[in-house]
C-alpha positions as CSV (number, residue, x, y, z in Angstrom):
1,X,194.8,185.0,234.9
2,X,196.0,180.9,234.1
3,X,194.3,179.3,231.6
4,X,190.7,178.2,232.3
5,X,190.7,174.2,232.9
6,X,188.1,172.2,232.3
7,X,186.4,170.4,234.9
8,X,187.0,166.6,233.7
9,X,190.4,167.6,234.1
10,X,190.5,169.6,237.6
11,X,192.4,167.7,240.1
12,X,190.9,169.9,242.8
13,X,187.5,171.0,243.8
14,X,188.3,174.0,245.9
15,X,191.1,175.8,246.9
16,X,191.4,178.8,249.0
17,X,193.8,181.0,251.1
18,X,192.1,182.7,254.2
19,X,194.1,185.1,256.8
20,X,192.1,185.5,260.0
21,X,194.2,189.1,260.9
22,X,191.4,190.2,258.8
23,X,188.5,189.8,260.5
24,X,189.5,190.5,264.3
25,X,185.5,192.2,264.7
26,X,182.0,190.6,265.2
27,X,181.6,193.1,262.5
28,X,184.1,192.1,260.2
29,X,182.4,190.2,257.1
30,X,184.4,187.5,256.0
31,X,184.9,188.2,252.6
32,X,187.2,190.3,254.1
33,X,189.7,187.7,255.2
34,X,189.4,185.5,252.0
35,X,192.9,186.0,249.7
36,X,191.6,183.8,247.2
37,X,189.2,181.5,246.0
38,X,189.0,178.9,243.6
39,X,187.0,178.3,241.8
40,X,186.7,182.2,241.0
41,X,183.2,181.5,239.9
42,X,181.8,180.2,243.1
43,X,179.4,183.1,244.8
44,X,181.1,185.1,247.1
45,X,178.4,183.6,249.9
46,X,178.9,180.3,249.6
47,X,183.0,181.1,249.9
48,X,182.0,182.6,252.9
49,X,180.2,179.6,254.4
50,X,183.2,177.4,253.1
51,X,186.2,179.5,254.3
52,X,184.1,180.5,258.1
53,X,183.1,176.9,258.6
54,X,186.5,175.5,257.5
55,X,188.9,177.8,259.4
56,X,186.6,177.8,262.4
57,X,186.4,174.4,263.1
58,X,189.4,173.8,262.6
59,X,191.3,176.4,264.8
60,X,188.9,174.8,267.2
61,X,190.1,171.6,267.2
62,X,193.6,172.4,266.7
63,X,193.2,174.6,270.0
64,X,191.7,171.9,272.2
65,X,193.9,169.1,270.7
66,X,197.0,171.2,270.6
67,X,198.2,170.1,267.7
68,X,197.5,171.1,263.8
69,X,194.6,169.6,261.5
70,X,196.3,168.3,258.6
71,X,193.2,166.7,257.0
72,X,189.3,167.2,256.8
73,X,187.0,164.6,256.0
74,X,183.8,165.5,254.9
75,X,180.9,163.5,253.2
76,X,181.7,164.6,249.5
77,X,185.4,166.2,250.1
78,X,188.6,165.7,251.4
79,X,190.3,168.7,252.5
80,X,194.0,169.2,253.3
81,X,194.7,171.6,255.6
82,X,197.9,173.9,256.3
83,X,198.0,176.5,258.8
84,X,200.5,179.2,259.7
85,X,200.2,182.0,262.3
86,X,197.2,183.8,260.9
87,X,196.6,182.1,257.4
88,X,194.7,179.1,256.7
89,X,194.7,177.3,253.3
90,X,192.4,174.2,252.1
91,X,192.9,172.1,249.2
92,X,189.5,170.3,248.7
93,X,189.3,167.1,246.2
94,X,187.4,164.2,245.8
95,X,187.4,161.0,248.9
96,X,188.5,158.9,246.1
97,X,192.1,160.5,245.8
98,X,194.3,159.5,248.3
99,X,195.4,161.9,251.2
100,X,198.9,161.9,250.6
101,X,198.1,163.2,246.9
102,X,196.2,165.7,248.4
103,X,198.4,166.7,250.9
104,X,201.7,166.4,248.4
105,X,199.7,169.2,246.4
106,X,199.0,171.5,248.7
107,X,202.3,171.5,250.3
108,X,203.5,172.2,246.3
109,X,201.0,175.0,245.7
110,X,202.1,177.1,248.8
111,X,205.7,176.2,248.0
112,X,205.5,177.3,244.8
113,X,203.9,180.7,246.0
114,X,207.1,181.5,248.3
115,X,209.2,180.0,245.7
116,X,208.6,183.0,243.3
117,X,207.3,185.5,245.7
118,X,209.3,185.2,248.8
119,X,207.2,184.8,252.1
120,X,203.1,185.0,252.1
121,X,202.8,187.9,254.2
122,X,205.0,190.0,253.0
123,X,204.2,189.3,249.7
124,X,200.7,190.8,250.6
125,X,202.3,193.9,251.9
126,X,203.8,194.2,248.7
127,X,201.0,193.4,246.3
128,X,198.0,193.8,245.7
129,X,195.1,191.0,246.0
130,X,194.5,190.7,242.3
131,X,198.0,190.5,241.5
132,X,198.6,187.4,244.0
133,X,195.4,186.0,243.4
134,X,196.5,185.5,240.0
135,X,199.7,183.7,240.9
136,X,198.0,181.5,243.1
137,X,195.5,181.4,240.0
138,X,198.8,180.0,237.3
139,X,200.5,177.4,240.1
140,X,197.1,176.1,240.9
141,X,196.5,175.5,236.7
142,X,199.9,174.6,236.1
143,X,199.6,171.7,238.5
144,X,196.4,170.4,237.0
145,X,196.8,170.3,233.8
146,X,198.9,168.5,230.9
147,X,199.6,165.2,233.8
148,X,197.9,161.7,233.4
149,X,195.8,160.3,236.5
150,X,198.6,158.4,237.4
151,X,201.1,162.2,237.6
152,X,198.3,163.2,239.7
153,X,198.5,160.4,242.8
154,X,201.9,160.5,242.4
155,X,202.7,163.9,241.9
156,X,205.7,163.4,240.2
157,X,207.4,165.2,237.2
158,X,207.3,164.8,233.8
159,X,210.1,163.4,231.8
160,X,211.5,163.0,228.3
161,X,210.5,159.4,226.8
162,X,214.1,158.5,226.4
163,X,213.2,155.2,224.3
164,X,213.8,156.7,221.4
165,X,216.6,159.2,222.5
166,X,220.6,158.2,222.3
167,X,221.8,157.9,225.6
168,X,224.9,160.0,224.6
169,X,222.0,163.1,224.3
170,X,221.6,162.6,227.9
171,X,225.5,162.4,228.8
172,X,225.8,165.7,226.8
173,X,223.0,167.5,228.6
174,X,224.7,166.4,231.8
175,X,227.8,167.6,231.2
176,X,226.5,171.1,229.9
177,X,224.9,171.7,233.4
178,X,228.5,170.3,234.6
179,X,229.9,172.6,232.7
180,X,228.2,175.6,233.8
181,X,228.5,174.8,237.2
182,X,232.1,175.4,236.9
183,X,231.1,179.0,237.3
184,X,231.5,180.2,241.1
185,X,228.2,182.0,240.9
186,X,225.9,179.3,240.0
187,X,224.4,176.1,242.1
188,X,222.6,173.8,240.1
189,X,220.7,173.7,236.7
190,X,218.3,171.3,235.0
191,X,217.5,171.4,231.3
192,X,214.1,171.3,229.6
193,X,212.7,170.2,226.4
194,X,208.9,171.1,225.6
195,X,207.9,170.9,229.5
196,X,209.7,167.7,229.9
197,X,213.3,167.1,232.1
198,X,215.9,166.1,230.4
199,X,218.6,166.2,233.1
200,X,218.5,167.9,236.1
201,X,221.2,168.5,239.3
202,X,218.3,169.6,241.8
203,X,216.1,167.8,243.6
204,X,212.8,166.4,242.5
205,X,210.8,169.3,244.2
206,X,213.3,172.1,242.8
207,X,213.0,171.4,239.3
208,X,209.3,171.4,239.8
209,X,208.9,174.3,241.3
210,X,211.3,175.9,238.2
211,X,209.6,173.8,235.5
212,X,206.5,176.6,236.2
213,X,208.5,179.3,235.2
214,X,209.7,177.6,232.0
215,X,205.8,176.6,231.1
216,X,205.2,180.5,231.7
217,X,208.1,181.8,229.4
218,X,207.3,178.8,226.1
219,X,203.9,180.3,226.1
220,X,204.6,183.8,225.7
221,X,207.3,182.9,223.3
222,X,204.6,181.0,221.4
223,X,202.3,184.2,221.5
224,X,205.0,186.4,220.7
225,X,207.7,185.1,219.1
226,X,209.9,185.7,221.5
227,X,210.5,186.1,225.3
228,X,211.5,189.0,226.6
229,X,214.7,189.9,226.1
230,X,218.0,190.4,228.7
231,X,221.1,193.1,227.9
232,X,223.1,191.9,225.3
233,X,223.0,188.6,225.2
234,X,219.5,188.7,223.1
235,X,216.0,187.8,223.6
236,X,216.6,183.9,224.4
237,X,218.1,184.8,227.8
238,X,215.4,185.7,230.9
239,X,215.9,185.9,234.7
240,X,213.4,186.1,237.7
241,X,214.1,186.7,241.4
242,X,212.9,183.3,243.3
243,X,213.7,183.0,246.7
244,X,215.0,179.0,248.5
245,X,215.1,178.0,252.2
246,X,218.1,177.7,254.1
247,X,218.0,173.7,253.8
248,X,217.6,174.0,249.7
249,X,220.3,176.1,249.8
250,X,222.5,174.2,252.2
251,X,222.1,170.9,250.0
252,X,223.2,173.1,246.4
253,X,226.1,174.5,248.5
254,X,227.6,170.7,249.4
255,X,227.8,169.4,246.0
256,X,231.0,168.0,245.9
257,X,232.1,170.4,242.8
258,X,235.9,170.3,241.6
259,X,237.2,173.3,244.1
260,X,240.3,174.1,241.8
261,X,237.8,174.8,239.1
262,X,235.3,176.4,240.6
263,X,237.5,178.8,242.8
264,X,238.6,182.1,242.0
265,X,242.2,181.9,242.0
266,X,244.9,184.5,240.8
267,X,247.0,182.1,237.9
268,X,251.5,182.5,239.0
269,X,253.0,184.9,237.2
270,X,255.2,181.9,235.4
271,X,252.2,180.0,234.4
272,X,250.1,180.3,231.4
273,X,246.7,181.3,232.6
274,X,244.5,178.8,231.2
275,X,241.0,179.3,230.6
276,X,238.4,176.7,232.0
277,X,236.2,175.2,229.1
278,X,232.3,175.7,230.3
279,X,231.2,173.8,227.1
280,X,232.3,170.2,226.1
281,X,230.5,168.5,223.1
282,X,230.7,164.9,222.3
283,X,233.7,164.9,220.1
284,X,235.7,166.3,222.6
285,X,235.3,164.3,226.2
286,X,237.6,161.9,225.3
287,X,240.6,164.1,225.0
288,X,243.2,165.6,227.5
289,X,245.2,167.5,225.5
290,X,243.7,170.8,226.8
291,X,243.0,169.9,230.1
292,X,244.9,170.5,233.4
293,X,246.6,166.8,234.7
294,X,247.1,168.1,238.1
295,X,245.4,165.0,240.1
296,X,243.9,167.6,242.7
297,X,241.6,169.4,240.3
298,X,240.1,165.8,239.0
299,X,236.5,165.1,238.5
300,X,234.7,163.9,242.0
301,X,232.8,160.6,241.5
302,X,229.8,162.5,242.1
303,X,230.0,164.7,238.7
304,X,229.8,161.4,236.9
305,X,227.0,162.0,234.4
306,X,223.9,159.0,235.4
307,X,222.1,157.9,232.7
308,X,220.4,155.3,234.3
309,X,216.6,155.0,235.7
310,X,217.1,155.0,240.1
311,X,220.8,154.8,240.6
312,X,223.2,156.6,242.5
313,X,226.2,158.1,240.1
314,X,228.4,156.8,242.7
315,X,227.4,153.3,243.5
316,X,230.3,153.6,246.2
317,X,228.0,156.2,248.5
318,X,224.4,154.4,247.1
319,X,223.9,152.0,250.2
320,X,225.1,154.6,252.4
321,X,222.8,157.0,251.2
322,X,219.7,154.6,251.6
323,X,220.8,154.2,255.1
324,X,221.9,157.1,256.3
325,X,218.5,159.4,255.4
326,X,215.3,158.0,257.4
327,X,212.1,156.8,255.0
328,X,209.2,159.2,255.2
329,X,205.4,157.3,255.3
330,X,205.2,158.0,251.3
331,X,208.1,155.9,251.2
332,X,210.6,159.1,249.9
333,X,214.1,159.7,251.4
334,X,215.1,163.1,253.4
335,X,218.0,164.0,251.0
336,X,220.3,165.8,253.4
337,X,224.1,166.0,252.9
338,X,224.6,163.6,249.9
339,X,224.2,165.2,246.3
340,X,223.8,163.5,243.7
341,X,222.8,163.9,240.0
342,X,219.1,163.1,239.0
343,X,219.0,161.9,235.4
344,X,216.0,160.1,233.9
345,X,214.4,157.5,231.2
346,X,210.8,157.2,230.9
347,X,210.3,154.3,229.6
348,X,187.6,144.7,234.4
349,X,186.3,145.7,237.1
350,X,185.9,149.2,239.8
351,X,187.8,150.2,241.8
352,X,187.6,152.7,245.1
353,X,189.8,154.7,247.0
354,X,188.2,155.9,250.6
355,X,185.6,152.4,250.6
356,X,184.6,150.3,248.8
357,X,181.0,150.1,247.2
358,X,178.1,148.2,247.8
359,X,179.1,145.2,245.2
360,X,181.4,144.1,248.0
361,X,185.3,144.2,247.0
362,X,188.0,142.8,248.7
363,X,191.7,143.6,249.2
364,X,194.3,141.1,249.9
365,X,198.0,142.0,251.8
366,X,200.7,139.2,251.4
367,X,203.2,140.9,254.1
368,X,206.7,140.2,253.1
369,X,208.1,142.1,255.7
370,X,209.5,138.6,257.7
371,X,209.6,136.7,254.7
372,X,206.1,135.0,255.6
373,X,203.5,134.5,252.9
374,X,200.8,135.3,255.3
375,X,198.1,136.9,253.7
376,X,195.6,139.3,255.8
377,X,192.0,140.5,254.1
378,X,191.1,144.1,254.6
379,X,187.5,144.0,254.4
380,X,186.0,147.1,253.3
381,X,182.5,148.2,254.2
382,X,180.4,150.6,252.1
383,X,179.3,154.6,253.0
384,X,177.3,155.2,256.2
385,X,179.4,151.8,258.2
386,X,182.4,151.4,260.0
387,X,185.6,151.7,257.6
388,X,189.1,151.8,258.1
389,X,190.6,155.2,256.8
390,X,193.6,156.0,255.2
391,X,195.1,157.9,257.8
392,X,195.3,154.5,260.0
393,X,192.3,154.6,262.5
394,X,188.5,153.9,262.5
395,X,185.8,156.2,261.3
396,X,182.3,156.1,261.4
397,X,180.2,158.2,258.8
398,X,181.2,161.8,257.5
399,X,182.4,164.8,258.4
400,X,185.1,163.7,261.4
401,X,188.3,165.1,261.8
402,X,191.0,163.0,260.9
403,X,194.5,163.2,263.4
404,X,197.9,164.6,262.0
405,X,198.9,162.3,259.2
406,X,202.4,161.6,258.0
407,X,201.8,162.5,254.3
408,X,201.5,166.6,255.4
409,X,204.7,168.2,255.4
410,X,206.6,169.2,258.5
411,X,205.2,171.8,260.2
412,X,208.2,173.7,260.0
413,X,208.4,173.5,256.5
414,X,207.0,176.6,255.8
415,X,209.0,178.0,258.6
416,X,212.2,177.6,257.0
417,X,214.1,181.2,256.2
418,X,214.3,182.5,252.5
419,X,217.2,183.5,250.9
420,X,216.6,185.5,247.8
421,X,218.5,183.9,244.8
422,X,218.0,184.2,240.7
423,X,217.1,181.9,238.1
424,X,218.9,182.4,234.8
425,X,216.9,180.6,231.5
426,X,218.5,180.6,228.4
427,X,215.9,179.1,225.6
428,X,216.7,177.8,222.2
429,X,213.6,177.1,221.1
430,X,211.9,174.3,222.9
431,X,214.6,173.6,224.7
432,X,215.7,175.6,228.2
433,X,218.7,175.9,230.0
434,X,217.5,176.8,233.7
435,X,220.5,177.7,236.5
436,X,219.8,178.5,240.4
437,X,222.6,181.4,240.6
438,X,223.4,183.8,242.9
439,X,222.4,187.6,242.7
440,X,225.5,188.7,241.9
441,X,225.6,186.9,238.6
442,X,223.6,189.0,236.9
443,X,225.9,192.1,237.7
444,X,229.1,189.9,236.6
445,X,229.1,190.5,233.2
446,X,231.8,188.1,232.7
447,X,230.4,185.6,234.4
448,X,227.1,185.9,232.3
449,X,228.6,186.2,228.8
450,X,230.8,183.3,229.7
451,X,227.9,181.0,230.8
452,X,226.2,182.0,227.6
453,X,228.6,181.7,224.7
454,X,230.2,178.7,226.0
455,X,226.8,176.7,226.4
456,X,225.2,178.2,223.1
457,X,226.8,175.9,220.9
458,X,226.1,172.7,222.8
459,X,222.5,173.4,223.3
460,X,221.7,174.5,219.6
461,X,223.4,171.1,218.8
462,X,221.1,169.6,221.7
463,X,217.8,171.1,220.8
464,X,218.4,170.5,217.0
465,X,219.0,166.7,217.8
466,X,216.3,166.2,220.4
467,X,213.9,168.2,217.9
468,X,214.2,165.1,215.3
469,X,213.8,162.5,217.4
470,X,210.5,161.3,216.2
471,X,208.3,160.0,219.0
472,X,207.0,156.2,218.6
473,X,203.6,155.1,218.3
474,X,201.1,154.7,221.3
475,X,201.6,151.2,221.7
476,X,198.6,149.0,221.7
477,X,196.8,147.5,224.5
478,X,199.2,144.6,225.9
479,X,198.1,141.8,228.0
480,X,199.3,143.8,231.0
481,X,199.6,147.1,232.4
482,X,202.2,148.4,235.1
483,X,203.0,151.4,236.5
484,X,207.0,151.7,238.0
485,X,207.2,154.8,240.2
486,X,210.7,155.8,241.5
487,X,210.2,157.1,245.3
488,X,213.9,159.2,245.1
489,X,213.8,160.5,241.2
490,X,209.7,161.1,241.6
491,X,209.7,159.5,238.5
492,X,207.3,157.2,236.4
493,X,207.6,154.8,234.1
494,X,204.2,153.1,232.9
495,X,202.9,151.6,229.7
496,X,199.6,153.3,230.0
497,X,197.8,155.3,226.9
498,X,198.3,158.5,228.8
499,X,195.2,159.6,228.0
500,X,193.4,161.5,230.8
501,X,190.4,159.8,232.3
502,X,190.7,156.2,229.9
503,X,187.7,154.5,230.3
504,X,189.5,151.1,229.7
505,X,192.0,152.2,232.1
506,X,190.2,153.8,235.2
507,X,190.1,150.1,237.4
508,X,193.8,150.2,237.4
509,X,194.4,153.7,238.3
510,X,192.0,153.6,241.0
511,X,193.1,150.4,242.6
512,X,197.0,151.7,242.4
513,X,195.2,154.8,244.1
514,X,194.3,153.2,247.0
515,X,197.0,150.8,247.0
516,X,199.6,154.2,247.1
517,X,197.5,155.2,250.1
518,X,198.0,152.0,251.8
519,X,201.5,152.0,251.3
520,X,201.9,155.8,252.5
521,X,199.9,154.9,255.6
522,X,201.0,151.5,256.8
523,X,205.1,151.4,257.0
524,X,205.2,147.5,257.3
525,X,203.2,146.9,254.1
526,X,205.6,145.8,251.5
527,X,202.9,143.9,249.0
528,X,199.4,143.7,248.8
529,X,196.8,142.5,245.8
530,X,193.5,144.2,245.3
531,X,191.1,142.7,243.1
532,X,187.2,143.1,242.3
533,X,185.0,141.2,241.0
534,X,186.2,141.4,237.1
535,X,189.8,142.4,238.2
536,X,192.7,142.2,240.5
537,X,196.0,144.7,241.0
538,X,198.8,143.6,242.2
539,X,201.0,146.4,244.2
540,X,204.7,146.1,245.8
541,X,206.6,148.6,247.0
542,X,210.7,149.4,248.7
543,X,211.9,152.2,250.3
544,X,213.0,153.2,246.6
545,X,210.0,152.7,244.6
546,X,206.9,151.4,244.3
547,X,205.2,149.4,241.3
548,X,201.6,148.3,240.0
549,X,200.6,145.2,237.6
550,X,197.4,144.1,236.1
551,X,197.3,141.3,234.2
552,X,194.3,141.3,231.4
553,X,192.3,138.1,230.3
554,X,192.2,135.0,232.2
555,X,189.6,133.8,234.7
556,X,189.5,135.6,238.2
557,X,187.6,133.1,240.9
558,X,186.3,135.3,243.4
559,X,184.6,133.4,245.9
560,X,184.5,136.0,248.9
561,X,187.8,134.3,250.3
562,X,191.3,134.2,249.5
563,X,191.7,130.8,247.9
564,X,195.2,129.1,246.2
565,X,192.9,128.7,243.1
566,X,192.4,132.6,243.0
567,X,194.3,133.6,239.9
568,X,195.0,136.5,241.4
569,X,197.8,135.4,243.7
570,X,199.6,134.4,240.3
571,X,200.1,138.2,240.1
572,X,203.2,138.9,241.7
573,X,205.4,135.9,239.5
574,X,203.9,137.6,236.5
575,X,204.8,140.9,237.2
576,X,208.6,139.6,238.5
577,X,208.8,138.0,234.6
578,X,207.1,140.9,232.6
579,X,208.4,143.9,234.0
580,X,212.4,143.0,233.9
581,X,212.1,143.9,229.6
582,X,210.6,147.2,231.4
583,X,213.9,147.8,233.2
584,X,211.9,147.1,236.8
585,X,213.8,144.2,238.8
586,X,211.3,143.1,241.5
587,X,213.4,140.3,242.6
């Protein structure tokens, strides 16, 4: 079973996979259709009157509306909702997160499932309950625990603090997964150091969903000193079947990877065969000597290591790539037939997200959309009236179903084919080497040992220099505190203690709560400023990011209007001068 988590830090309230097939009787109790539940401790009759009332009313509506329920509102609980032919799963949290968190981590959990398990029902044709109930058990903990607040509205990955990394560290670990992708057999790899991406060739979602096996495999080399061992090539190497749908596949396949390379060609008979290098250090990717100078076999643009926080390695294709893949509501790009390489550098008053409370708090929107400074006041009214939810329409009191939003995924998504691949880790101590291959590579021999020996070097030297790098003090609290999240690297950069649940801290992750909802919900909303009576947030967002600003100390003037005395409309010239030493250009 995953690792018990506390309640403070549970990021959901309930969780639960139900398949109606089940119970097809007036007889049939309804235990009988429930896969799992979570919390396991809840009594098994109030997981009855959850699951029954749930999946009932919601087949309902979905029957007379003809369309899915994405999204439950009740008085105390938001639900996500995801249904496919005869299974129904809920993701319950608190109102105060923002649907498209909730939704975002649903859609993960289930992915992750079919990830490492192939499809959901025949995986229960396969397994038994207890087995699967534990793997839904270890996603649904690996999810919720070791992530800030801010990791949690965001659901974004975690990344290296590069501040006090060379950049060369990160050019070398990009050219070992270069390297290795040399080899026909695999796709795309990413490398890990203690749970945290170093560099990565697969999309934001992909290295997620391995980052779960690599969490698995450090703890049981913790507890035993070792992970389990693979053939010759010793006890650091491990493999596990995982399964990707035909679109994650199609986008590994066209990465524009050197052909000459990569191919398996016969060498002439007059030529002397030479022997690709699959490991480069430092000292050596400056010189040509050993290296082909045929121009046909040179390096696409596209290989080019990027070492820099939201850019495109080939700034020719970066404005064609923003234009060519339509923005989702959560502001993210539909990566389709560009690749590219994902590298990164991490660098009052209340606040609430479905309504605000009964001390009356307002939220100001400067719409820069026309390049107008016209400034609109959302007025929130407290539980029990008329508010405006975050799904875009009008509610009145608790327990209404809420339409289709556009946070869920695509219906189809978990439609989408499998096609059973392997993932290859090779761990030197805290630091992994994970590659998507193909099944064949583990019965290529060759292929395996050549992966292995030629990388081994170049990660020892990796992990030994990564291990003594020293991370810096927590710095104190600053007159200000941001939060820069990258919509395309689901990265982000914040100055934050990073402790979970910061007292001092909660008025600014709440108000960038609902100020992500907001933005996820309302296409046209570029800025917006919410403020209290003791503090005020300033929020702007592009179709490639979107980033937060407080400003501490100074006197806020609320008096119940927008005013050009307000200090609070100061916010966004602040945050233009502060945030550049960050590495975040607003302008």
């Amino acid at each position: 079973m995953a690792e018990h988590i506390p309640p403070d830090l549970r990021r959901c309230n309930y969780f639960f996979l139900y398949d109606g097939s089940k119970v097809t009787e007036e007889q049939d109790p309804t235990r009988k259709g429930i896969c799992y539940f979570y919390p396991e401790e809840t009594p098994i009759d109030k997981q009855e009157l959850l699951c029954g009332q749930l999946a009932g009313a919601c087949r309902c509506v979905s029957e007379l509306s003809s369309s899915p329920v994405h999204v439950l509102r009740l008085h105390r609980n938001k639900f996500a909702i995801r249904m496919k032919d005869d299974f129904f799963w809920a993701l319950g949290c608190s109102v105060d997160v923002p649907t498209v968190s909730i939704c975002e981590l649903l859609d993960q959990i289930i992915d992750l499932f079919c990830f490492y398990n192939g499809a959901v029902r025949q995986s229960y044709e396969l397994y038994r309950r207890e087995v699967l109930a534990a793997r839904w058990a270890q996603y649904l903990s690996h999810l919720q625990q070791g992530s800030t607040d801010l990791h949690h509205i965001f659901s974004c990955m975690k990344t290296i603090d590069s501040t006090n990394v060379d950049p060369l560290l990160l050019l070398k670990a990009a050219l070992i997964l270069q390297a290795c992708q040399r080899c026909p057999l695999v796709l795309a790899g990413c490398i890990l150091f203690r749970g945290r991406v170093v560099s990565t060739q697969m999309t934001p979602a992909l290295t997620m969903k391995v980052m779960v096996r690599e969490s698995e495999t450090f703890i049981k080399t913790q507890k035993h000193s070792g992970a389990s061992g693979s053939g010759s090539l010793g006890e650091s190497v491990s493999s596990v079947h995982v399964f990707l749908t035909s679109s994650e596949l199609h986008y590994l396949q066209s990465a524009p990877v050197d052909k000459e390379v990569k191919a398996h060609s016969t060498p002439c008979k007059d030529s002397q065969p030479i022997k690709p290098r699959l490991s480069r250090t430092l000292s050596d990717t400056h010189s040509t000597d050993s290296e082909p100078s045929d121009p046909g076999s040179s390096q696409s643009p596209l290989e080019t290591p990027c070492n820099s926080p939201g850019k495109v390695c080939n700034p020719a294709n970066a404005d064609s790539l923003l234009s060519s893949n339509s923005p989702l509501p959560n502001g993210k790009l539909e990566h389709e037939e560009d690749s590219f390489y994902h590298s990164f550098h991490t660098n009052g008053g209340d606040f609430t997200d479905s309504s605000v409370n009964s001390s009356g708090q307002e939220a100001v929107c400067v719409n820069g959309g026309t390049g107008q400074s016209c400034r609109t006041m959302l007025d929130f009214k407290g539980a029990g009236g008329t508010d405006v939810s975050h799904d875009g329409g009008l509610r009145r009191g608790s327990g209404h179903m809420l339409p289709p939003t556009g946070s869920g995924a695509n219906d189809s998504q978990h439609d989408d084919s499998l096609v059973p691949m392997t993932l290859y880790l090779h761990r030197v101590k805290g630091l992994v080497l994970a590659l998507l291959v193909e099944t064949d590579f583990l019965n290529d021999s060759d292929a395996m040992e050549e992966v292995y020996h030629s990388s081994l070097a170049a990660l020892n030297g990796l992990e030994a220099h990564l291990r003594s790098v020293t991370p810096g003090p927590p710095g104190a609290q600053g007159p200000y505190v941001f939060a820069h999240f990258d919509c395309i690297q689901s990265t982000l950069t914040s100055n934050l203690s990073g402790r979970p649940g910061a007292a001092h801290e909660r008025p600014f992750v709440r108000a960038t709560s609902l100020l992500h909802s907001h933005f996820c919900n309302t296409e046209t909303l570029q800025e917006a400023i919410i403020r209290s009576a003791g503090a005020a947030v300033y929020g702007t967002r592009s179709v490639a990011q979107e980033t937060f600003f407080l400003q501490h100390g100074g006197s806020v003037r609320n008096s119940g209007i927008p005013n050009h005395q307000d200090s609070a409309f100061s916010l966004p010239t602040k945050a233009r001068h502060r945030l550049l030493k960050h590495g975040v250009n607003l302008l």
